[in-house]
C-alpha positions as CSV (number, residue, x, y, z in Angstrom):
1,X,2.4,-31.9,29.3
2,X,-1.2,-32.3,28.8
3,X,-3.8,-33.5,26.8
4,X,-3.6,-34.5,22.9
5,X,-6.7,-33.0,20.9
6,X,-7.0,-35.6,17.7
7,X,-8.8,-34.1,14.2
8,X,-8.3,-36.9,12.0
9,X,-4.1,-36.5,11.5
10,X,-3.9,-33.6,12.8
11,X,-3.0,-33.4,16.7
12,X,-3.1,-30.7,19.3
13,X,-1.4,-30.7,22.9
14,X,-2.8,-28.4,25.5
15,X,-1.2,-27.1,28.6
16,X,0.3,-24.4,30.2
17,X,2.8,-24.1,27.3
18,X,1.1,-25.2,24.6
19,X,2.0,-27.2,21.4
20,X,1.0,-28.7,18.4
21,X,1.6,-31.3,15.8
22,X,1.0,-33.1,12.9
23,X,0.4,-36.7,12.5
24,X,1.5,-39.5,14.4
25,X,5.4,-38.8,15.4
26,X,5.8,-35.5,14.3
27,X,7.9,-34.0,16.4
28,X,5.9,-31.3,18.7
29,X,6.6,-27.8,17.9
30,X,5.5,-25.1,21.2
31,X,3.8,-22.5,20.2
32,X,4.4,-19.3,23.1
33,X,0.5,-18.6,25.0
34,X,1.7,-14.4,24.9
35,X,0.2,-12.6,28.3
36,X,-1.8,-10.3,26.9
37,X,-4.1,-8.0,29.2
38,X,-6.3,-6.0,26.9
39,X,-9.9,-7.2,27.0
40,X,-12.0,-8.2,23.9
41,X,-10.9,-11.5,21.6
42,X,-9.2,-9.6,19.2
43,X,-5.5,-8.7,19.0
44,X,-5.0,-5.1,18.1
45,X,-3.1,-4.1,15.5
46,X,-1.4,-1.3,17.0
47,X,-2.4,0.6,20.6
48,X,-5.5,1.7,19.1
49,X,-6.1,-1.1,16.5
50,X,-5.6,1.9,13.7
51,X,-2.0,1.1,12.9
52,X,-2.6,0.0,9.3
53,X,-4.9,3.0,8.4
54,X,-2.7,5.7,10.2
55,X,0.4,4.5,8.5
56,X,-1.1,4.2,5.2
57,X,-2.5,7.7,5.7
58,X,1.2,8.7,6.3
59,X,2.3,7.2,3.4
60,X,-0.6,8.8,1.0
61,X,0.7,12.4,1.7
62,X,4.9,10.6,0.5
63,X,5.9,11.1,-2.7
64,X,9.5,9.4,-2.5
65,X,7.6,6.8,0.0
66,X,4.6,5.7,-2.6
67,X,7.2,5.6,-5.6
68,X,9.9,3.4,-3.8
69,X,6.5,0.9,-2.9
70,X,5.4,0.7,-6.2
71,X,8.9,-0.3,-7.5
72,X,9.3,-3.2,-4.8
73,X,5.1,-3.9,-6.0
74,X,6.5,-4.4,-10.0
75,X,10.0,-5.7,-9.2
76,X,7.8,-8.7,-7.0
77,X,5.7,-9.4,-9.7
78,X,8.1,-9.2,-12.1
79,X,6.7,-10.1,-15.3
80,X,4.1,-11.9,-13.5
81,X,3.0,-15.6,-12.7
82,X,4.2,-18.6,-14.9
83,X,4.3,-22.2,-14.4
84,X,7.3,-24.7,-15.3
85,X,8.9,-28.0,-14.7
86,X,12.7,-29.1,-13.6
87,X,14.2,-30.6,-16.8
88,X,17.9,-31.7,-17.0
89,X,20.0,-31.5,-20.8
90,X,22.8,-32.6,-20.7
91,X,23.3,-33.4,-17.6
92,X,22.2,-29.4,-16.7
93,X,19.2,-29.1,-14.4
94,X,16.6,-26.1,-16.4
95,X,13.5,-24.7,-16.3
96,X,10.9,-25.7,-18.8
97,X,8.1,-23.2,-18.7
98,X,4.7,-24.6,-19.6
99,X,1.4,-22.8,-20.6
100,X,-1.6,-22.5,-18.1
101,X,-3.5,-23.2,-21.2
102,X,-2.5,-26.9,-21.6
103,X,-3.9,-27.7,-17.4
104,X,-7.9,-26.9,-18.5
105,X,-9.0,-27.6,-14.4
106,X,-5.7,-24.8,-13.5
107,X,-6.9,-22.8,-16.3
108,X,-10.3,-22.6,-15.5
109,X,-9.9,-22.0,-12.0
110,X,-7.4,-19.2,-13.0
111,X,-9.7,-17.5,-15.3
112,X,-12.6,-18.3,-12.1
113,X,-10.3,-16.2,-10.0
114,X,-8.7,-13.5,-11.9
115,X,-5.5,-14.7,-10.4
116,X,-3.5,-12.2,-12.0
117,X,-5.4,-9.8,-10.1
118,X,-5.2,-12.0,-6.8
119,X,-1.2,-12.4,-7.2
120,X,-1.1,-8.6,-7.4
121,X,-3.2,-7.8,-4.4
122,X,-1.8,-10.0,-2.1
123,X,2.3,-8.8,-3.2
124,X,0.8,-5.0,-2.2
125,X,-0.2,-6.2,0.9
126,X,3.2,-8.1,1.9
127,X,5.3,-5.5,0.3
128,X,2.9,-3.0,2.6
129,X,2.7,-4.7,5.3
130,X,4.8,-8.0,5.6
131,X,1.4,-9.8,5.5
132,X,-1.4,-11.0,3.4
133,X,-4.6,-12.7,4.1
134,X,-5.5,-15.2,1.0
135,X,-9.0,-16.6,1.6
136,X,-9.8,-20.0,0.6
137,X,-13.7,-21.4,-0.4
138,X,-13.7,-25.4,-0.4
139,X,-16.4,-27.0,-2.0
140,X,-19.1,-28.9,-0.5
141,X,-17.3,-32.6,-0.2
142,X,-14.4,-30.2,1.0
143,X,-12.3,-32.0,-1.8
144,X,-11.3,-29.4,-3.4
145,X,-10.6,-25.4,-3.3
146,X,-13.1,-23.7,-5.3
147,X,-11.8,-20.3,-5.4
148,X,-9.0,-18.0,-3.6
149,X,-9.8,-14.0,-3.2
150,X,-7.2,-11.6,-1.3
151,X,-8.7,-10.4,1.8
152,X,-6.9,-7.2,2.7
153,X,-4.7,-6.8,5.1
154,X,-5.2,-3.4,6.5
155,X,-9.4,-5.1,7.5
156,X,-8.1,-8.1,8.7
157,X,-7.4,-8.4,12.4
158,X,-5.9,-12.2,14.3
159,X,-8.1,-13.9,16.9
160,X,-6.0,-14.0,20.1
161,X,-4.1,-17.1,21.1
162,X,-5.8,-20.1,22.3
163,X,-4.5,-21.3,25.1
164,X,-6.0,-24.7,24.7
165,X,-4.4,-25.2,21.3
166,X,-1.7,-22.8,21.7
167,X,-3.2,-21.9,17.8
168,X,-4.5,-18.8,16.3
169,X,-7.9,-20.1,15.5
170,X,-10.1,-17.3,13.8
171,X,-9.1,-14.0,11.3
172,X,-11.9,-11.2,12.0
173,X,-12.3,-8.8,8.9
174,X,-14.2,-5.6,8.7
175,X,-14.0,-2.6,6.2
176,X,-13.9,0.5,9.3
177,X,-12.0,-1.0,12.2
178,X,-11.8,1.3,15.3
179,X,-10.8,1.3,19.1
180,X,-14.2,0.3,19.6
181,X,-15.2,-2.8,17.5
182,X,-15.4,-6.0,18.8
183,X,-15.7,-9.6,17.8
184,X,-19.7,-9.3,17.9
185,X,-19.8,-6.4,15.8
186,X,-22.6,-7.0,12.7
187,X,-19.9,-5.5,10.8
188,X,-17.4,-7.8,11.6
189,X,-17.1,-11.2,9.9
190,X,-15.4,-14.3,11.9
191,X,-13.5,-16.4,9.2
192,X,-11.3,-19.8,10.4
193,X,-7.5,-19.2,10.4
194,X,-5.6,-22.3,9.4
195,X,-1.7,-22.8,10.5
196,X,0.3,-22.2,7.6
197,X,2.5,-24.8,8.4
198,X,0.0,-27.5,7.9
199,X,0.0,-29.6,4.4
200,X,-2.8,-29.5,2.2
201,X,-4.0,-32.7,3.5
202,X,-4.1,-32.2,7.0
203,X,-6.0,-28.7,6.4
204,X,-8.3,-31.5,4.1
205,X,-9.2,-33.4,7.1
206,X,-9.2,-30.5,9.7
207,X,-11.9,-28.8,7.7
208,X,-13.8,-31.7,7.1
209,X,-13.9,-32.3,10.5
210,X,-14.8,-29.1,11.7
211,X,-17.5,-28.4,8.9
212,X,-14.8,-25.4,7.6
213,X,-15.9,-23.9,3.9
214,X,-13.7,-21.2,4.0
215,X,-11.1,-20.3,5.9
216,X,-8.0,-17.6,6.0
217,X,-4.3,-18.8,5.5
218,X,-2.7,-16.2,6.6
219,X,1.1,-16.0,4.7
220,X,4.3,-13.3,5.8
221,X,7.4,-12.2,5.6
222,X,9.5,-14.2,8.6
223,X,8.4,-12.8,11.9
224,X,11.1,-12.2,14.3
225,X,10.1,-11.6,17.3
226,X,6.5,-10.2,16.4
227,X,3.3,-12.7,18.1
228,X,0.6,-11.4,16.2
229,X,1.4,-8.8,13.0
230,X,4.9,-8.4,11.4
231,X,6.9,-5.5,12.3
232,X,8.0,-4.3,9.0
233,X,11.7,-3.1,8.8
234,X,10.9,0.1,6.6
235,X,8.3,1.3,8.8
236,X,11.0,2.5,10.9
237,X,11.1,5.8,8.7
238,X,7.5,6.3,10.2
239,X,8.1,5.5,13.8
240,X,11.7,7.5,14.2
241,X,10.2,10.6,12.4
242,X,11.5,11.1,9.1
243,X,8.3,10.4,6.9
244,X,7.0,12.9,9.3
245,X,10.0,15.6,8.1
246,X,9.2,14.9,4.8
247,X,5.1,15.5,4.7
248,X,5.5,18.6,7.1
249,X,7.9,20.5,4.5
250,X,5.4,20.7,1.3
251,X,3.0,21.6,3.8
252,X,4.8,24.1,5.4
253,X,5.8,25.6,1.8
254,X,2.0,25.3,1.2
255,X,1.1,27.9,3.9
256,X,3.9,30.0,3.3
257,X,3.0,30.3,-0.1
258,X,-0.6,30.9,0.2
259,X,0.3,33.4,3.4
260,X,3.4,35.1,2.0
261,X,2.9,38.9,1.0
262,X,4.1,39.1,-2.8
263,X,5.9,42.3,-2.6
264,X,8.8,43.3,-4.4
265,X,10.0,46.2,-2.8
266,X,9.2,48.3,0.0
267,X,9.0,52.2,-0.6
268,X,9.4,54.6,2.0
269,X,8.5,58.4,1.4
270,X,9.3,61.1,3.7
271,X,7.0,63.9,4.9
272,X,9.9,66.2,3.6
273,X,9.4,65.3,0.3
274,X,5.7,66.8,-0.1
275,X,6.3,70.0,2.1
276,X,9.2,70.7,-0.4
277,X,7.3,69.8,-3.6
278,X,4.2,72.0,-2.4
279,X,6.0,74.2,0.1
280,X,2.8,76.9,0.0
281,X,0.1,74.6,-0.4
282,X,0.9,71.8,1.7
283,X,-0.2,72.5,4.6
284,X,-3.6,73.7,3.5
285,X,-4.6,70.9,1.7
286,X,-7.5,68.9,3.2
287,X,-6.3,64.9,4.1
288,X,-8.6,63.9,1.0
289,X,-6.0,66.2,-1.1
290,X,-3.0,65.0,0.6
291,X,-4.5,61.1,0.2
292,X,-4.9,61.9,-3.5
293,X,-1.6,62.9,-4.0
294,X,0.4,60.5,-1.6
295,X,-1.4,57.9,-4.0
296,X,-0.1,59.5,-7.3
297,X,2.8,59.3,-6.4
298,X,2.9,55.7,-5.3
299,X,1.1,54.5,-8.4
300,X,3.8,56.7,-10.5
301,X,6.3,54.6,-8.6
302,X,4.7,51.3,-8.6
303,X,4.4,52.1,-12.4
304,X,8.6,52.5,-13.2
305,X,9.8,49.6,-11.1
306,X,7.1,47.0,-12.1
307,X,6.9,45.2,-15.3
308,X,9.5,42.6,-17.2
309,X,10.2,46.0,-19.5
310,X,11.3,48.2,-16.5
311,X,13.7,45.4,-15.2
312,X,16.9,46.9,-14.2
313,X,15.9,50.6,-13.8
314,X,16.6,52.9,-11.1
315,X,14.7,55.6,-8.8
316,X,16.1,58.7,-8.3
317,X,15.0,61.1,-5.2
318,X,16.6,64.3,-3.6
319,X,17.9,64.4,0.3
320,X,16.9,67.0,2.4
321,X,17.8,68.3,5.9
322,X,15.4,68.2,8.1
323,X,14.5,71.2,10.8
324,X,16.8,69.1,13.3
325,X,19.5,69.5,10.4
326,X,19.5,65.8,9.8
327,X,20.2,64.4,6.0
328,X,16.6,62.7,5.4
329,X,15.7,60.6,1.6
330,X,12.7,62.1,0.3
331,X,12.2,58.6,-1.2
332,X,14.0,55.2,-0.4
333,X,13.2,52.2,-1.9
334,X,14.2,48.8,-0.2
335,X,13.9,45.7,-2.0
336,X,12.2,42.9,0.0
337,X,14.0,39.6,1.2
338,X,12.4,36.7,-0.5
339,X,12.3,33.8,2.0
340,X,11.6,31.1,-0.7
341,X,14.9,32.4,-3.1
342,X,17.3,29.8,-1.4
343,X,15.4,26.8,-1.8
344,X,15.1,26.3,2.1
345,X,14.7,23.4,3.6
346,X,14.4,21.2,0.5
347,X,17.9,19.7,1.4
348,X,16.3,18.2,4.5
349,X,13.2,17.3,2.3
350,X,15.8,15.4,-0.3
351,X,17.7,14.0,3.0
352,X,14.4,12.8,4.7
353,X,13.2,11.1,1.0
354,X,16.4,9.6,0.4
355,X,16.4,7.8,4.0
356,X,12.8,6.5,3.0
357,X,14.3,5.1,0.0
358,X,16.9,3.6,1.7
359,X,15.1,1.9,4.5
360,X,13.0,0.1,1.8
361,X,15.8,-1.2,0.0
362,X,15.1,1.1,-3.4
363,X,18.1,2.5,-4.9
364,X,17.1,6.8,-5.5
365,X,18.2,6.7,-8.6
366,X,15.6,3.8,-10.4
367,X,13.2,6.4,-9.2
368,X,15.1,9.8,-10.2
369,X,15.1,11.4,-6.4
370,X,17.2,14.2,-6.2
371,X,16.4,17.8,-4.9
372,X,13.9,20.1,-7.4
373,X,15.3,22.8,-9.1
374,X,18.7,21.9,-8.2
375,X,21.3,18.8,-9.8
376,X,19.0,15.7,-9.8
377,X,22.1,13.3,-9.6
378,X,19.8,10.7,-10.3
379,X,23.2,8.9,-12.1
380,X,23.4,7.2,-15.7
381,X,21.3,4.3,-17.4
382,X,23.6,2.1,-16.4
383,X,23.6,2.9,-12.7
384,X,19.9,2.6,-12.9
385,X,20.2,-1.2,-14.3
386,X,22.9,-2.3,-12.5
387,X,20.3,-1.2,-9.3
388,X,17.0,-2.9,-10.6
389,X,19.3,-5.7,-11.4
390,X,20.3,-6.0,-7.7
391,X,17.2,-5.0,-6.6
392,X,15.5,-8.3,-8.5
393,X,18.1,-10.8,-7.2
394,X,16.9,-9.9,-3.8
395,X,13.2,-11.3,-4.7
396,X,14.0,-14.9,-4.1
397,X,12.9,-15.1,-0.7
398,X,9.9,-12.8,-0.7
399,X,8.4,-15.1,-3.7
400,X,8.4,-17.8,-1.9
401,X,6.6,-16.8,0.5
402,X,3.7,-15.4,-2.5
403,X,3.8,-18.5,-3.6
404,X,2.4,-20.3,-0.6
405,X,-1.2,-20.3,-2.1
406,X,-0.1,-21.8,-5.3
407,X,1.2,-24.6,-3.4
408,X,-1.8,-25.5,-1.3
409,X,-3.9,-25.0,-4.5
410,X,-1.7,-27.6,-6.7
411,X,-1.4,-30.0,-3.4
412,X,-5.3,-30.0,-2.3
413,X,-6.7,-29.9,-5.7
414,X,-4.6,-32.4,-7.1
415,X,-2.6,-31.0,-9.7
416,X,-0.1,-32.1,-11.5
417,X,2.7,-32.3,-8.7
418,X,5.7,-31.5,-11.1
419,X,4.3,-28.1,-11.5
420,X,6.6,-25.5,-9.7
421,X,5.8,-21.5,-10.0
422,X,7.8,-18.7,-9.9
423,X,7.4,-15.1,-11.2
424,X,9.6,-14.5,-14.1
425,X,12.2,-11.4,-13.5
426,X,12.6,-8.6,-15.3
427,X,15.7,-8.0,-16.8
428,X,16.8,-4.6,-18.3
429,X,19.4,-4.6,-20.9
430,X,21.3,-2.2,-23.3
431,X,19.3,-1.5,-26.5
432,X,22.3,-2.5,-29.0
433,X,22.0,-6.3,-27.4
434,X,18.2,-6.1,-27.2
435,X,15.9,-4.0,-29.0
436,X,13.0,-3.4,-26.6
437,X,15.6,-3.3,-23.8
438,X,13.8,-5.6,-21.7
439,X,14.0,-9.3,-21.2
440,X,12.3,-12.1,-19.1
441,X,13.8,-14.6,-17.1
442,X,12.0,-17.4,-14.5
């Protein structure tokens, strides 16, 4: 199959399909070598490596889009990270939460990190994107992890596949990615991807081997049939077109707004009328005369149907015949059709949210979507528990996978091993059973 590449227990097999492992009988796991055609080092992150940026800039100008994010943000977080240990009463396996206080090496390195801030980070970029890019700093005897910082993920960009090691080897990361940056960029920094499948003692040795003191472990939601980045479900609002539906609309009311002629009525007076009000003098006024009193007249008008106090009242004018013997208003007035009266195209702006909320799993009604101006339907209080109650039970899975660093950070650094984490659920309950209506669970 090829040859085995040894660093200390960790093993690599190279070939035309190549595979890896770990330690001495581990079963060997292939790893597909993609065929990919594009020149440089780096794989792109979308045709013109803008993917991230574009779709974020989509997302900016959502309303229903940003609020159904920030839900699935707080609902991950929960009420935020907490430590405990398996205990058993009675026969009854539970969950004895323990202070980070009483662990002075887990506290310190907490309070190092500002891991609050790191855990919340690194959930908006996996809720984002599917994907986040912890960055780990080892110490100089590369026995232990100094500190952990999120990288993000819309700057980050994979190495492409070796083909020797059938391994993603390298993370680049730069703050202004385009079409044209490459690997040797100044702006671009080269940082060593480790597998996230290896233990914490076989990235120990690798690193120590390979004189590593910081290195990317990149963690995401399952990949499916993605090589490179995750294709995230919800995006699929962006690609088919209805995130576009719903940022075109306020921008189409926008210009309509700031274009629309904010008339009332439209008043039509006949020629008739002034060669029968001045029928001797009419026809010798000069055009400055005739301006003057065409504009009297229009004021007088303007003056009777304008104002909240002249609501409801009416014009009255005389009909003529004309020298062809035609029946002709002296003055007409017509009112003028208000295109925005009707609400139009707000339906399709509700319609396009609501599918946005849907395709990231957010219940409309924990976020109050419904059309303006018209019947929110946003249903009752207890509509909007029971759905952040579901909502929460489907966390299980995603925490584990923000809990990866926590594990390589107990297992590399040494601590205590009976430590598990979780982040502890919010619960919403009725205020006659709990007075601040909230309560925590791990």
């Amino acid at each position: 199959m090829g040859s085995i590449i040894h660093y200390g227990d960790v093993a690599f097999a190279s070939g035309s399909r190549a595979a890896f492992a770990f330690g001495s009988g581990t079963k060997e796991h292939t790893t597909i070598n993609p065929e990919d055609k594009t020149s440089g080092v780096i794989a792109k992150w979308g045709d013109d490596n803008q993917y991230p940026q574009k779709f974020k800039k989509a997302l900016n100008l959502n309303g229903a889009g940003g609020a159904a994010l920030r839900v699935l943000r707080s609902t991950h977080y929960g009420q935020g990270f907490h430590l405990y240990k398996d205990s058993a009463v009675n026969g009854k396996r539970d969950k004895e939460i323990v202070s980070i206080k009483d662990y002075n090496d887990i506290n310190t390195f907490f309070r190092r990190c500002r891991m609050n801030r790191f855990w919340t980070e690194t959930i908006a970029d996996l809720e984002t994107y599917y994907i986040a890019f912890p960055e780990f700093i080892l110490t100089k005897d590369f026995n232990t992890i100094y500190s952990v910082r999120r990288l993000q993920s819309a700057k980050c960009r994979f190495e492409k596949i070796n083909p020797k090691t059938g391994l993603i080897e390298n993370v680049y990361f730069c703050h202004n990615w385009s079409s044209y940056t490459n690997e040797s960029s100044e702006y671009v920094e080269k940082i060593a991807a480790i597998d996230s499948y290896w233990t914490a003692d076989q990235i120990k040795e690798y690193c120590r081997k390979k004189r590593i003191y910081k290195f990317v472990l990149p963690i995401f939601y399952p990949l499916m049939n993605e090589t490179y980045y995750p294709e995230v479900d919800w995006h699929a609002v962006y690609h088919n077109g209805w995130m576009n539906v719903a940022n075109s609309i306020p921008e189409y009311k926008k210009n309509l707004f700031e274009q629309q002629l904010n008339v009332k009525y439209m008043v039509y007076i006949s020629e008739e009328y002034f060669l029968r009000m001045y029928p001797n003098e009419w026809n010798d006024y000069t055009p400055e005369k005739k301006k003057e009193l065409r504009d009297q007249l229009t004021k007088a008008i303007d003056d009777h149907l304008s104002g909240n106090k002249n609501a409801g009242k009416s014009i009255q004018s005389v009909v003529y015949k004309d020298r062809n013997d035609q029946w002709v208003k002296g003055i007409e007035v017509v009112p003028v059709e208000d295109k925005l009266k009707d609400g139009s195209y707000l339906p399709e702006a509700s319609a396009a949210n609501s599918e946005i909320m849907f395709a990231m799993g957010v219940d409309p009604s924990i976020v109050g979507a419904g059309i303006p101006g018209g019947k929110m339907n946003t249903g009752s209080g207890s509509d909007k528990r029971e759905a952040f109650s579901i909502l929460t039970s489907l966390f299980k899975t995603k925490r584990e996978i923000s809990l990866e660093p926590w594990q390589l950070l107990r297992d590399y650094n040494g601590w205590d091993p009976e430590l598990e984490a979780e982040f502890a659920n919010t619960k919403l309950t009725t205020l006659d059973s709990n007075p601040m209506g909230v309560e925590t669970t791990i």
